[in-house]
C-alpha positions as CSV (number, residue, x, y, z in Angstrom):
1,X,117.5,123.5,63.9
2,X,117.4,119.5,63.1
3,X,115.1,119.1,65.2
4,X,112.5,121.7,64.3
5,X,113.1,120.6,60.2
6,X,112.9,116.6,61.7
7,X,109.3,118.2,62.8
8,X,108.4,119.4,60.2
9,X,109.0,116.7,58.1
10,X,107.5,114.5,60.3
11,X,103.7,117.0,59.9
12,X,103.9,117.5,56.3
13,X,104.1,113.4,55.8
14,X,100.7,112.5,54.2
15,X,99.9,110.1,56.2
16,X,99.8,112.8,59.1
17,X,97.3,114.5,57.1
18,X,95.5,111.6,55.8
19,X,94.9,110.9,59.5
20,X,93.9,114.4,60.6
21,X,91.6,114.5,57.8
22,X,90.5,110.8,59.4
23,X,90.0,112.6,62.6
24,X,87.9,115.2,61.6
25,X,85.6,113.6,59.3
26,X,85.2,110.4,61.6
27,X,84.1,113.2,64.7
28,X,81.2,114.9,62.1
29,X,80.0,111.4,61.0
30,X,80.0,110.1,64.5
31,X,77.3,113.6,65.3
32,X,75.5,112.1,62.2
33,X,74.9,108.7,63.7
34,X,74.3,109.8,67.0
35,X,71.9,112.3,65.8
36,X,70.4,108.9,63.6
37,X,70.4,106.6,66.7
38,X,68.5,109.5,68.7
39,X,65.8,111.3,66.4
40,X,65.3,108.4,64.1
41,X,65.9,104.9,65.6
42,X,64.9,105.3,69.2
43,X,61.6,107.4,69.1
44,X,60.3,104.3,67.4
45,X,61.9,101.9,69.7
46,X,60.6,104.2,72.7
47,X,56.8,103.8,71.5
48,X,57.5,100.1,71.2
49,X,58.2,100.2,74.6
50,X,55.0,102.4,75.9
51,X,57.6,105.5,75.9
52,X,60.2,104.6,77.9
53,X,63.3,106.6,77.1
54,X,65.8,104.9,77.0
55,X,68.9,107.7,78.2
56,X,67.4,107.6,81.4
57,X,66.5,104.2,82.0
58,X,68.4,102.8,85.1
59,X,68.3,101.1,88.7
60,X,69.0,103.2,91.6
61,X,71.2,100.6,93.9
62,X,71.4,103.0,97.0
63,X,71.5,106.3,98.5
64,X,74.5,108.2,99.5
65,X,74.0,111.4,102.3
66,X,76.6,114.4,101.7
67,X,76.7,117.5,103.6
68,X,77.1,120.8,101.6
69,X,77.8,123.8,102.9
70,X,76.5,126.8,101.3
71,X,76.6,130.7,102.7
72,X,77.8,128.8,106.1
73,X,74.9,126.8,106.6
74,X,75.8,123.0,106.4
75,X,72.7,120.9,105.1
76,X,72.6,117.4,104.4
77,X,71.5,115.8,100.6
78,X,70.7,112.3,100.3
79,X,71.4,111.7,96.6
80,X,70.6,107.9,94.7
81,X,73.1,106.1,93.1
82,X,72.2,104.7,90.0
83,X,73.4,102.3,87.4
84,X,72.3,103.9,84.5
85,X,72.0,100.7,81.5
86,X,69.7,103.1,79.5
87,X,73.6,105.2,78.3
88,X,74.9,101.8,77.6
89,X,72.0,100.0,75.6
90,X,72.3,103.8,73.7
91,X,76.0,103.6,73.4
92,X,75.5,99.7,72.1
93,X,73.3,101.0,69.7
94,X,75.4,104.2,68.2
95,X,78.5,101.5,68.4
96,X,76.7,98.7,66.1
97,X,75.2,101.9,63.7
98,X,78.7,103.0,63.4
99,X,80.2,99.6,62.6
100,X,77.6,98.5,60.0
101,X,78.3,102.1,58.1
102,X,82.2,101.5,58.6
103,X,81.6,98.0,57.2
104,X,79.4,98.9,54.1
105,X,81.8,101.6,53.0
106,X,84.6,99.2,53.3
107,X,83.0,96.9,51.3
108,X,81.9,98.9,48.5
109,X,85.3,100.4,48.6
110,X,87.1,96.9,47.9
111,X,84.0,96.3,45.8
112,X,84.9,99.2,43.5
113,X,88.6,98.8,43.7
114,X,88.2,95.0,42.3
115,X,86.6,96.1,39.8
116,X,88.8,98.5,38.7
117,X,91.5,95.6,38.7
118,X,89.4,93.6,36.7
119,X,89.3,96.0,34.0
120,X,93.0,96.7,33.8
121,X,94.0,93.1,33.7
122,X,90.7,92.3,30.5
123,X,92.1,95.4,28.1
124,X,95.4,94.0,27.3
125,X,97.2,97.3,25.9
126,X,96.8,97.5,21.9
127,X,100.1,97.8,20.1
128,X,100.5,100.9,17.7
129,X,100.2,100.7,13.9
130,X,103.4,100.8,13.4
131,X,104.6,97.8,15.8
132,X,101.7,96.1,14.3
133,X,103.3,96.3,10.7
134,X,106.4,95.4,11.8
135,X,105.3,92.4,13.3
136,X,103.1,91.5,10.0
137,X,106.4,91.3,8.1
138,X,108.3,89.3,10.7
139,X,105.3,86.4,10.9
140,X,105.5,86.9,6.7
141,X,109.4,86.6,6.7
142,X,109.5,83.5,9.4
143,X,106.9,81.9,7.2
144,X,109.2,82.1,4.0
């Protein structure tokens, strides 16, 4: 039973949450920025480039020959092997989207939370009326 409430424990801590939560909400923002990078960004780069698309731009390096055997007749497929750059320049691109939005965030974050600082430190809590008096009649009395 220590173990299982040690488990337990160990879930319900927030910062196994806070993480989950992480998890989930980095996997839907990184479908928004790939959806960005694909339908927004790269048509426009694509026309630049008299309509090349970029996912399946690579260099085929070579040819490899495999035999397959289907029904038991054995044929022979020559596929190409590629090096397909077009995935990485696309990958590049979803990489520097998601590291400008990750660094705007963060920096309106810190932004806000100085901010906030600054305003706790510039209203110096106001005594109440009653300290306020009391402190009246001490200057008064020290000044007799």
């Amino acid at each position: 039973m220590g173990l299982l409430k040690e488990f337990r424990d160990f879930a319900m801590r927030g910062n196994v949450v806070d993480m989950a939560v992480g998890v989930i909400i980095g996997g839907a923002f990184g479908r928004i920025v790939t959806s960005l990078v694909n339908d927004v960004m790269m048509p426009p780069i694509a026309l630049w480039q008299q309509g090349a698309d970029f996912s399946k731009m690579g260099r085929t390096i070579g040819t490899v020959t495999k035999t397959i055997t289907k029904d038991g007749v054995e044929s022979q497929v020559t596929e190409a092997v590629v090096l397909k750059y077009g995935s990485l320049f696309q990958s590049i691109v979803d990489f520097t989207i998601v590291a400008i939005c990750l660094f705007l965030v963060i920096k309106i974050m810190n932004t806000a939370r100085k901010r906030f600082e600054e305003q706790k430190i510039e209203k110096p809590a106001e005594a109440p009326a009653d300290i306020k008096l009391l402190t009246e009649i001490r200057d008064l009395l020290a000044a007799k």
